[in-house]
N, CA, C and O atoms as a GROMACS GRO file, in nm:
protein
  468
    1UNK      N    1   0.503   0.220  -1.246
    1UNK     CA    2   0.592   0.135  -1.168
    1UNK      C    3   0.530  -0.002  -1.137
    1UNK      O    4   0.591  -0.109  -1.136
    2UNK      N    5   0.402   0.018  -1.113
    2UNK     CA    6   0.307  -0.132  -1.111
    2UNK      C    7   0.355  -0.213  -1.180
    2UNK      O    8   0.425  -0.309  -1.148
    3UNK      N    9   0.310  -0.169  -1.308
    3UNK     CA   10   0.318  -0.262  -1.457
    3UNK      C   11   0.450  -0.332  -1.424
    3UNK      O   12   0.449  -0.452  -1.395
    4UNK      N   13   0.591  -0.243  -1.428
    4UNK     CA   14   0.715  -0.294  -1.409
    4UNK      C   15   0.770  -0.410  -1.314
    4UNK      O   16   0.854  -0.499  -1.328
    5UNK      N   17   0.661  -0.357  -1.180
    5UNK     CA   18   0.679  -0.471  -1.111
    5UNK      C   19   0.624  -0.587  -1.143
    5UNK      O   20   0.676  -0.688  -1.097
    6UNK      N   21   0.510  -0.600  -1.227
    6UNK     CA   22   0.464  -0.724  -1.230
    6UNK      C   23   0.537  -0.789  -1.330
    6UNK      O   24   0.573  -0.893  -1.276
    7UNK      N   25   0.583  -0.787  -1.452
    7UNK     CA   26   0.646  -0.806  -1.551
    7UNK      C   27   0.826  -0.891  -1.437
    7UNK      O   28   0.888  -0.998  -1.440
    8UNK      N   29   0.838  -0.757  -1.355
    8UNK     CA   30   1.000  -0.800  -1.327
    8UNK      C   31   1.000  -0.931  -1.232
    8UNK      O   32   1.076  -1.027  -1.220
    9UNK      N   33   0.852  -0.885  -1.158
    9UNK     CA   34   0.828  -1.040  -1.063
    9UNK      C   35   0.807  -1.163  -1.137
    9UNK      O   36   0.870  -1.263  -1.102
   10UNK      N   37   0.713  -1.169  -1.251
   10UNK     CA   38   0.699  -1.271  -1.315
   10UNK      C   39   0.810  -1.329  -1.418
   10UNK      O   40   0.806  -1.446  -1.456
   11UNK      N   41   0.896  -1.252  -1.455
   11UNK     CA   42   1.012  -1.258  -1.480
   11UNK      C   43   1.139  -1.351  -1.368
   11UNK      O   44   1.205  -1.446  -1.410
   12UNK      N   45   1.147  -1.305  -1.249
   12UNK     CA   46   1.235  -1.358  -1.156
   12UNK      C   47   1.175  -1.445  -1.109
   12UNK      O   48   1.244  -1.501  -1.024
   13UNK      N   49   1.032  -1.511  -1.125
   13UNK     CA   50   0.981  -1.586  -1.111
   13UNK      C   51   1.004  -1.732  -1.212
   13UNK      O   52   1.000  -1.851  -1.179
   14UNK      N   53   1.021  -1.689  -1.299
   14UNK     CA   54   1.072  -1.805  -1.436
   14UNK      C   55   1.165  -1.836  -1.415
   14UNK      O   56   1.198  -1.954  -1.402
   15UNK      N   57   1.274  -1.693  -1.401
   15UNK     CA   58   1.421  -1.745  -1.366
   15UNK      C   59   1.436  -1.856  -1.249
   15UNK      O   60   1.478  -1.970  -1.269
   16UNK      N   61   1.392  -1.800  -1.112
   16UNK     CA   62   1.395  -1.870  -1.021
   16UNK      C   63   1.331  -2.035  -1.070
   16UNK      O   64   1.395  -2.135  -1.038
   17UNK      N   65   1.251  -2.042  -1.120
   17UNK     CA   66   1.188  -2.169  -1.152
   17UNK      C   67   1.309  -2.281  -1.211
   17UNK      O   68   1.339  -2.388  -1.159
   18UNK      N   69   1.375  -2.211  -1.354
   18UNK     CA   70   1.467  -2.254  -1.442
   18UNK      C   71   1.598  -2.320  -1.343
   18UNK      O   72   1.672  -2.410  -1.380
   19UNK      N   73   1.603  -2.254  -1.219
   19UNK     CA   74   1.727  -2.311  -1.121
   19UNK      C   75   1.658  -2.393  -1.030
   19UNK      O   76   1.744  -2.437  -0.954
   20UNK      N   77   1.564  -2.429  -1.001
   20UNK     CA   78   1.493  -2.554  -0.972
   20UNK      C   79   1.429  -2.493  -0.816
   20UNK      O   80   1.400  -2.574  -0.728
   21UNK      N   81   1.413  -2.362  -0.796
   21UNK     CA   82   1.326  -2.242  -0.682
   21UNK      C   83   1.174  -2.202  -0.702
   21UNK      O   84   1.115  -2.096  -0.723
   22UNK      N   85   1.140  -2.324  -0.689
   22UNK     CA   86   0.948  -2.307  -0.690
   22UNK      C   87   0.918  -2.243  -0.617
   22UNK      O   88   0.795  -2.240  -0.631
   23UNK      N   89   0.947  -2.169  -0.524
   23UNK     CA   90   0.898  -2.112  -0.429
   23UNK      C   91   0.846  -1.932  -0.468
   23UNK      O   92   0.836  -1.825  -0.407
   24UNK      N   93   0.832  -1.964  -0.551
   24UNK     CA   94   0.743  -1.828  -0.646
   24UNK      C   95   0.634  -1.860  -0.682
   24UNK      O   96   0.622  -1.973  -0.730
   25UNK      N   97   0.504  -1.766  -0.669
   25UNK     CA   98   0.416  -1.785  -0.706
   25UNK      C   99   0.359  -1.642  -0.780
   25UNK      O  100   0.390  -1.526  -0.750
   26UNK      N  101   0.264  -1.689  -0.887
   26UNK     CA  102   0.244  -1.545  -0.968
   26UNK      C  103   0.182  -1.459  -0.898
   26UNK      O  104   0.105  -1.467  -0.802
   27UNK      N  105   0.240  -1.345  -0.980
   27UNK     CA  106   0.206  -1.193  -0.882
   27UNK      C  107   0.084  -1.160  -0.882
   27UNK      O  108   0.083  -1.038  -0.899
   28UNK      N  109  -0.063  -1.213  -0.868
   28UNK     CA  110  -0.159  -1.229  -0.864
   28UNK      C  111  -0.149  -1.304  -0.681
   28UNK      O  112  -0.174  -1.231  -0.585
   29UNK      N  113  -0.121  -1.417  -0.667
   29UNK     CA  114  -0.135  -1.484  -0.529
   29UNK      C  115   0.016  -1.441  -0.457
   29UNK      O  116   0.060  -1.499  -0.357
   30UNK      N  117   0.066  -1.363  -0.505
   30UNK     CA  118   0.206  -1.322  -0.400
   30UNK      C  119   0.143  -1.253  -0.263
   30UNK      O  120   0.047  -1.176  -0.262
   31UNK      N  121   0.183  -1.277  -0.203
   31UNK     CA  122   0.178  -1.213  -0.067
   31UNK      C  123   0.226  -1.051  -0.077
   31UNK      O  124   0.321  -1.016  -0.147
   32UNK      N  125   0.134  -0.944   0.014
   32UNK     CA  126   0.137  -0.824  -0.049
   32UNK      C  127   0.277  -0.778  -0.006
   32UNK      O  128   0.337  -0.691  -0.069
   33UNK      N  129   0.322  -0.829   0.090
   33UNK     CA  130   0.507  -0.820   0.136
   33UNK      C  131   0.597  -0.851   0.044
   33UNK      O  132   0.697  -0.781   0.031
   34UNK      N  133   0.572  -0.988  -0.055
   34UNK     CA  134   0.657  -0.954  -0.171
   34UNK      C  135   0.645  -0.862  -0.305
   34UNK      O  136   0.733  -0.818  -0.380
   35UNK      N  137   0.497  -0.849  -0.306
   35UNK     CA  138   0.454  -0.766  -0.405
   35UNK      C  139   0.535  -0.628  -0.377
   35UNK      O  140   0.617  -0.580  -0.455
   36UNK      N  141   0.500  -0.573  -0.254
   36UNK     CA  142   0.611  -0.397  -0.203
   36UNK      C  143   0.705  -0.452  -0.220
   36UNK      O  144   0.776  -0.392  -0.301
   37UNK      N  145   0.769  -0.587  -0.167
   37UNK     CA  146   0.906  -0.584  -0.186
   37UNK      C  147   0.956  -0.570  -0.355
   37UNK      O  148   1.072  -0.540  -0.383
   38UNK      N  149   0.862  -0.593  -0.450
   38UNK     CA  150   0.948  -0.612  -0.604
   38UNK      C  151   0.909  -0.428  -0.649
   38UNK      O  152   0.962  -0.360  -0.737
   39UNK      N  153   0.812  -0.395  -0.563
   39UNK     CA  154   0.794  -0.250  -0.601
   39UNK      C  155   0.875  -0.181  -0.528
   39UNK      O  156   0.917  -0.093  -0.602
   40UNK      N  157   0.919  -0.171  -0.430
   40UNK     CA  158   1.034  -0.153  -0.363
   40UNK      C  159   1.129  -0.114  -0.423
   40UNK      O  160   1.167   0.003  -0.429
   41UNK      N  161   1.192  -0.238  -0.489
   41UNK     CA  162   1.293  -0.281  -0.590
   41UNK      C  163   1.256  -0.177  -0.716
   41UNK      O  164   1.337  -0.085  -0.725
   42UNK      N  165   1.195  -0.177  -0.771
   42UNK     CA  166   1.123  -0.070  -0.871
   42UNK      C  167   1.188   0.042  -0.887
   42UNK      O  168   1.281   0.060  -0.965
   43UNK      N  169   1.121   0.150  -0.787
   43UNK     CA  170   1.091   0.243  -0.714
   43UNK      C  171   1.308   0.283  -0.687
   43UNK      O  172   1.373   0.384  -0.718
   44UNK      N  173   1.348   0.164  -0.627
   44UNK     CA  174   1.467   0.250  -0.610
   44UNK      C  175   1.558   0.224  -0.718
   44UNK      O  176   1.660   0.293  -0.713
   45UNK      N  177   1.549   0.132  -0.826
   45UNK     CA  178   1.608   0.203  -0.940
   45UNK      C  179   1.598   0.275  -1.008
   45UNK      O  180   1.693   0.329  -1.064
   46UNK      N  181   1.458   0.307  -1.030
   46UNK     CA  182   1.435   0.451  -1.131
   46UNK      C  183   1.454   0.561  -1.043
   46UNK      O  184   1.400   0.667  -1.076
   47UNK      N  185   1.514   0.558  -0.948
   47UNK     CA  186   1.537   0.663  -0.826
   47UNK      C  187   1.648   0.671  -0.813
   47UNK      O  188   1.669   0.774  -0.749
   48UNK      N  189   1.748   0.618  -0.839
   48UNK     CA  190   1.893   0.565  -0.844
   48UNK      C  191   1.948   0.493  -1.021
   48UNK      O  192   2.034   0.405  -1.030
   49UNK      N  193   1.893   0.540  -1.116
   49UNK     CA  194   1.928   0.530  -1.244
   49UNK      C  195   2.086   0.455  -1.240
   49UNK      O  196   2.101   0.352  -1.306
   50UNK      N  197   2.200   0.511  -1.162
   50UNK     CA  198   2.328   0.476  -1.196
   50UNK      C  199   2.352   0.363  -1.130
   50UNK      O  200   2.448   0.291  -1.160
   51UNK      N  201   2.279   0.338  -1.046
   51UNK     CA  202   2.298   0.225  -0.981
   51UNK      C  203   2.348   0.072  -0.957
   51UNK      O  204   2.256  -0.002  -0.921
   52UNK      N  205   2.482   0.010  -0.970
   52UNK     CA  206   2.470  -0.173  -1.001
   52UNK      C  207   2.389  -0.204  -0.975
   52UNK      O  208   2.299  -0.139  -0.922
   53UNK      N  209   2.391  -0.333  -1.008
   53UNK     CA  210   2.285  -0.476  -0.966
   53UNK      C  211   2.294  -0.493  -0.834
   53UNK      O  212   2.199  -0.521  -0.762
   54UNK      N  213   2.410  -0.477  -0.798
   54UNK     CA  214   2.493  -0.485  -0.630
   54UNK      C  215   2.396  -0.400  -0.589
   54UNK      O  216   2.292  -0.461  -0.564
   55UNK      N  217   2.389  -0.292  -0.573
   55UNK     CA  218   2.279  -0.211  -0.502
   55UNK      C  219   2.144  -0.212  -0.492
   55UNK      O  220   2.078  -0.152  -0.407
   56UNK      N  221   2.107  -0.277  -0.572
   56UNK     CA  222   1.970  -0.349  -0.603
   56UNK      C  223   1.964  -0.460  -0.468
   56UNK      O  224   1.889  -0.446  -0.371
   57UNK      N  225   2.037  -0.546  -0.483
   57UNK     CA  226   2.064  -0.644  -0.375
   57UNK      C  227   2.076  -0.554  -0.253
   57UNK      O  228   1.974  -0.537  -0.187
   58UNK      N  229   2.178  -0.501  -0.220
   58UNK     CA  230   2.153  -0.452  -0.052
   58UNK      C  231   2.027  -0.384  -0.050
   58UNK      O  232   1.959  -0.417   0.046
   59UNK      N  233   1.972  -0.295  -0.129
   59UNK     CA  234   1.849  -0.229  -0.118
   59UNK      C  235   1.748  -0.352  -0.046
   59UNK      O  236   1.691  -0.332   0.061
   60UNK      N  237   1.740  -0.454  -0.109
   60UNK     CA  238   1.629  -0.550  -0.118
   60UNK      C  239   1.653  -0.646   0.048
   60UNK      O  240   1.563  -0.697   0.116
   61UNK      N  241   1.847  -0.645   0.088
   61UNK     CA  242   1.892  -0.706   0.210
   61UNK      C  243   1.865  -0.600   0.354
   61UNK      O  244   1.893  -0.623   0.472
   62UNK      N  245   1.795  -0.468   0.288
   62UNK     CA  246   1.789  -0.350   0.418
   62UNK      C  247   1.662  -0.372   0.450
   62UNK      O  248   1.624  -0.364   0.567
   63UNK      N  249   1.570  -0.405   0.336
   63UNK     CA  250   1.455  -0.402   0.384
   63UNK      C  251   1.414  -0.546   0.426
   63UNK      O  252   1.319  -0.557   0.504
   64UNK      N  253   1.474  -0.653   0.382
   64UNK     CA  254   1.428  -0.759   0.447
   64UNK      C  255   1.468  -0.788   0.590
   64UNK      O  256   1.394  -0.849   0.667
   65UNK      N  257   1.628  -0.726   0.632
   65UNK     CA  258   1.636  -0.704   0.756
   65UNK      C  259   1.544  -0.634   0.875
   65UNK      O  260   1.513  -0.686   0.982
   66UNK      N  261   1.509  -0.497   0.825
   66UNK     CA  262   1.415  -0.420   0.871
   66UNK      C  263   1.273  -0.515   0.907
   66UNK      O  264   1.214  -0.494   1.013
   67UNK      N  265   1.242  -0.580   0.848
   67UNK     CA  266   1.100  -0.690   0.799
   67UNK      C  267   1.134  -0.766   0.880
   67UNK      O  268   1.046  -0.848   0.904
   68UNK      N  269   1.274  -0.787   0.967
   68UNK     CA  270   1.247  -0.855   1.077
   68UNK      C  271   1.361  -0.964   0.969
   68UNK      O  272   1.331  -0.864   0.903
   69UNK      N  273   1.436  -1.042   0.904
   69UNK     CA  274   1.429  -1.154   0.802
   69UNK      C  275   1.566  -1.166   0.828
   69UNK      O  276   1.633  -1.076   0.776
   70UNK      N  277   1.651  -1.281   0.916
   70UNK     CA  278   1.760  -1.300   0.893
   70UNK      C  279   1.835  -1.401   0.779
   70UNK      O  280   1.781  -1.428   0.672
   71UNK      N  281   1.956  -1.447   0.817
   71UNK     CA  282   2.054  -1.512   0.680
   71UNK      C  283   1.949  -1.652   0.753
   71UNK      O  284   1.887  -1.633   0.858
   72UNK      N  285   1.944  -1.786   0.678
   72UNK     CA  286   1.927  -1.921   0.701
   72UNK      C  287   1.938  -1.972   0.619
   72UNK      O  288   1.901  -1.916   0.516
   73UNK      N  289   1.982  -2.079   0.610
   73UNK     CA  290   2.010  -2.181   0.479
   73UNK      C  291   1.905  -2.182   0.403
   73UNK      O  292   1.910  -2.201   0.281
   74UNK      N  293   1.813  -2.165   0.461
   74UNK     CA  294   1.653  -2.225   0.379
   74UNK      C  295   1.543  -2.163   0.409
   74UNK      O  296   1.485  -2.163   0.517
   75UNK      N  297   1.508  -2.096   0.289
   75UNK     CA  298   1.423  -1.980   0.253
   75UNK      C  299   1.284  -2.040   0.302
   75UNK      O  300   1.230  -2.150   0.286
   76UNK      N  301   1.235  -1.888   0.391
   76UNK     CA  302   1.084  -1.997   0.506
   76UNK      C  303   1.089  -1.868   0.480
   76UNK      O  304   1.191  -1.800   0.474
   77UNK      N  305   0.940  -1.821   0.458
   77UNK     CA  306   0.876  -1.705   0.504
   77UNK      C  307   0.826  -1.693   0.655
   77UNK      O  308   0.870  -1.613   0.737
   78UNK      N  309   0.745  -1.770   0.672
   78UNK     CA  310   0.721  -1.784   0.837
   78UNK      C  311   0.819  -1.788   0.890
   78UNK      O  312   0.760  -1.777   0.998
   79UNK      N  313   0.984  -1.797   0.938
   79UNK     CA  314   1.039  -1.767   0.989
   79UNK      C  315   1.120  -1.671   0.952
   79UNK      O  316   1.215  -1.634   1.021
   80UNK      N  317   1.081  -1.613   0.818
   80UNK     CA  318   1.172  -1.504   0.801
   80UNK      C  319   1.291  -1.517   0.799
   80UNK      O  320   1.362  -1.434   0.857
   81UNK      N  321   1.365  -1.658   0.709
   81UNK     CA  322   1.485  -1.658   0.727
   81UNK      C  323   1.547  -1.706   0.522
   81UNK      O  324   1.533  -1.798   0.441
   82UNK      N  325   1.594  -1.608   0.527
   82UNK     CA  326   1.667  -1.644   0.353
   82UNK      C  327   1.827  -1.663   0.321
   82UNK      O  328   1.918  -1.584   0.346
   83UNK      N  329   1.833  -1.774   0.269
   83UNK     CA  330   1.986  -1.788   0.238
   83UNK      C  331   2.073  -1.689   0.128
   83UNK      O  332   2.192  -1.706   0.100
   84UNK      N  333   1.961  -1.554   0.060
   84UNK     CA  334   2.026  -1.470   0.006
   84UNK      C  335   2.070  -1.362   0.096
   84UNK      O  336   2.126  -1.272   0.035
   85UNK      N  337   2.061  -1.345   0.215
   85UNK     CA  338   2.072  -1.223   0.310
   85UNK      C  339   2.277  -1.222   0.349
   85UNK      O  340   2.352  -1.210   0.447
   86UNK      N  341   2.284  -1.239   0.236
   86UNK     CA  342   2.443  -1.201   0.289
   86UNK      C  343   2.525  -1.101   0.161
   86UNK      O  344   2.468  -1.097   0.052
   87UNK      N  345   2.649  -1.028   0.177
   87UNK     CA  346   2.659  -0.894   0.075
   87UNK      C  347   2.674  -0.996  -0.105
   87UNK      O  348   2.721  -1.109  -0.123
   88UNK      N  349   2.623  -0.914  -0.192
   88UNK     CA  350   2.626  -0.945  -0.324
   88UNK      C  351   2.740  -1.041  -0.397
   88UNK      O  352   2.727  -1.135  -0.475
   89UNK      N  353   2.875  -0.969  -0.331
   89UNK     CA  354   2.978  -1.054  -0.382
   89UNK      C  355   2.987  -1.221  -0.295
   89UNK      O  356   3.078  -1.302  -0.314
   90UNK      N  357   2.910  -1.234  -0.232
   90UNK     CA  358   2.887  -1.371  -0.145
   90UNK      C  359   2.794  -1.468  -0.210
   90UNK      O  360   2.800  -1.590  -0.192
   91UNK      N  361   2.729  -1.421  -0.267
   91UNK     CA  362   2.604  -1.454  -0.316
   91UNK      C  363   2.628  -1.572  -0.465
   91UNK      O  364   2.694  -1.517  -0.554
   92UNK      N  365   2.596  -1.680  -0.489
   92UNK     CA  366   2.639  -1.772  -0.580
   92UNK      C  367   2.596  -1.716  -0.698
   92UNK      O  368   2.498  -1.643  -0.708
   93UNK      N  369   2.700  -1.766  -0.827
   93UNK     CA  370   2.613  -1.673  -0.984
   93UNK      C  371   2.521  -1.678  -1.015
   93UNK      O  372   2.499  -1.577  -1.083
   94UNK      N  373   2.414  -1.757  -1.007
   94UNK     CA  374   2.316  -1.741  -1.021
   94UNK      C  375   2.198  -1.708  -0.955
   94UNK      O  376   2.085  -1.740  -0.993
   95UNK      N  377   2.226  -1.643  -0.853
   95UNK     CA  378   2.146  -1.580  -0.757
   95UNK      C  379   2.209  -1.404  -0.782
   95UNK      O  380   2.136  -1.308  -0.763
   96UNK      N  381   2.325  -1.394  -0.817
   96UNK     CA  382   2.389  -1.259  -0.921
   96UNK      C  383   2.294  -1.256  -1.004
   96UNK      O  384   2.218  -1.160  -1.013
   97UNK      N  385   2.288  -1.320  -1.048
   97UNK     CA  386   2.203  -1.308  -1.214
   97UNK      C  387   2.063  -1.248  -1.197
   97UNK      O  388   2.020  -1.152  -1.261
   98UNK      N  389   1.978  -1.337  -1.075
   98UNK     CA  390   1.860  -1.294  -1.032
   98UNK      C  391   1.863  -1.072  -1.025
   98UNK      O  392   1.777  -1.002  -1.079
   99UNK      N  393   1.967  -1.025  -0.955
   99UNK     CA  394   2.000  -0.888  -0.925
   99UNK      C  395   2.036  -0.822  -1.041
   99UNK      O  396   2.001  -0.704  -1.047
  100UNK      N  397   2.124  -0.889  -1.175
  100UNK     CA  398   2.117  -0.839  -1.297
  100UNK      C  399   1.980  -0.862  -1.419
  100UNK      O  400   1.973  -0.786  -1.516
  101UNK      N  401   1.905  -0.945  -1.403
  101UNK     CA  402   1.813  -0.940  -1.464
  101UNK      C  403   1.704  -0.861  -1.409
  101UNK      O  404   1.620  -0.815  -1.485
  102UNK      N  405   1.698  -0.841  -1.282
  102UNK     CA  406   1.610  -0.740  -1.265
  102UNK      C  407   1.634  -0.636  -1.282
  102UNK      O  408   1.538  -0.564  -1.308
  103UNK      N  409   1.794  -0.558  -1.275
  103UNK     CA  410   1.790  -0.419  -1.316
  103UNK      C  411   1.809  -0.398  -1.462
  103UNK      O  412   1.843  -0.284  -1.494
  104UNK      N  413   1.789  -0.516  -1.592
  104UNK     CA  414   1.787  -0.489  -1.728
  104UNK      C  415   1.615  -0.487  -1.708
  104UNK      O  416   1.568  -0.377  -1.736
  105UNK      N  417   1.557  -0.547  -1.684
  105UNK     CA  418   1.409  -0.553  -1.666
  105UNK      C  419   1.332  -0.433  -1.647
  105UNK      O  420   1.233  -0.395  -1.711
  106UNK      N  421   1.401  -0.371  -1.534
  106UNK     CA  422   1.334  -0.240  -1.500
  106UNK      C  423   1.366  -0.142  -1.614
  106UNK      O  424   1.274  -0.076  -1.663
  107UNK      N  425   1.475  -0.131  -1.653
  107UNK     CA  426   1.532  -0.022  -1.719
  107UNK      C  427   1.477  -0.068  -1.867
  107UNK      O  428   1.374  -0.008  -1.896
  108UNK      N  429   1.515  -0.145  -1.950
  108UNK     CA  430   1.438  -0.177  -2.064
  108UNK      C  431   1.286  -0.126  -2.065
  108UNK      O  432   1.235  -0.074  -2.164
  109UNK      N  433   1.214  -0.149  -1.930
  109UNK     CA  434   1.073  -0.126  -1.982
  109UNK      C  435   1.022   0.039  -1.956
  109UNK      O  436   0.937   0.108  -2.011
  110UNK      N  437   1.119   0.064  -1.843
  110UNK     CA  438   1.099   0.244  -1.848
  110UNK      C  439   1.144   0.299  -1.941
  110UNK      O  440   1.120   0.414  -1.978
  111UNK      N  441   1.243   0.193  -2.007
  111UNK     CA  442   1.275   0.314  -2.149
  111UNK      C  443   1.213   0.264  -2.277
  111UNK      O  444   1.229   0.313  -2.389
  112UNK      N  445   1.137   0.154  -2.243
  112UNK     CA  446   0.977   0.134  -2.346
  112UNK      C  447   0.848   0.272  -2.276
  112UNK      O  448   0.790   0.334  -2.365
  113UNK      N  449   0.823   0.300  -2.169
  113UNK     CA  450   0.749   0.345  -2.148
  113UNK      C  451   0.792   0.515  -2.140
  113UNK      O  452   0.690   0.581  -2.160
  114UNK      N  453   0.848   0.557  -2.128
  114UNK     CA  454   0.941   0.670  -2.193
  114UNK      C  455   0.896   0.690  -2.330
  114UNK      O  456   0.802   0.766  -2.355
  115UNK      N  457   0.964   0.621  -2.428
  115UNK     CA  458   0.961   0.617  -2.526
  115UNK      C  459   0.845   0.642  -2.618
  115UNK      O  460   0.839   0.709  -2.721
  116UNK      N  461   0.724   0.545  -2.531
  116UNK     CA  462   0.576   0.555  -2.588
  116UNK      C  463   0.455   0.652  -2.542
  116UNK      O  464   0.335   0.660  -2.567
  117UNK      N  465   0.555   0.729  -2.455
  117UNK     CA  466   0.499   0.840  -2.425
  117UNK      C  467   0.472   0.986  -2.490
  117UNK      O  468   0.411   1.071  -2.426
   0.00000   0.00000   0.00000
């Protein structure tokens, strides 16, 4: 699940970049709160196989709530406030996209690692 996460972080990390969201840094200097958070993410799709992308997203909006992290226009870690914290269908397409590329990500590589087993 490691491996997966690092691959899916550095992955949503490019993406995010490509829409002009520097605010990623490689999963080497991530903070260990986002690191659980992309293992998190991991962990409950191969746990939830049938799962949308949609569910991926609230999964990721329960625990950032829990973490203390409300809605704000403008993504601050120190205040714990992100402008993705509202339900999936709210969420602009390309911040969708972020929730569908991570659940082809996960699943492609468990069924590489499946496979090469």
């Amino acid at each position: 699940s490691i491996d997966i996460a690092k691959v899916a972080h550095e992955i949503n990390r490019t993406y995010c970049k490509s829409i002009g969201d520097c605010s990623q840094v490689p999963w080497a200097n991530a903070p260990a709160w986002q690191r659980e958070s992309v293992l998190d993410g991991v962990t409950f799709l191969l746990s939830h196989p049938d799962a949308p992308a949609s569910a991926s997203h609230d999964c990721w909006m329960l625990h950032k709530i829990e973490a203390g992290w409300v809605y704000g226009e403008v993504k601050d870690s120190e205040a714990k406030t992100h402008p993705c914290l509202v339900p999936f269908d709210e969420l602009p397409p390309e911040q969708q996209a972020k929730d569908y590329l991570f659940h082809t990500v996960v699943f492609s590589l468990a069924a590489h690692v499946v496979e090469s087993d």
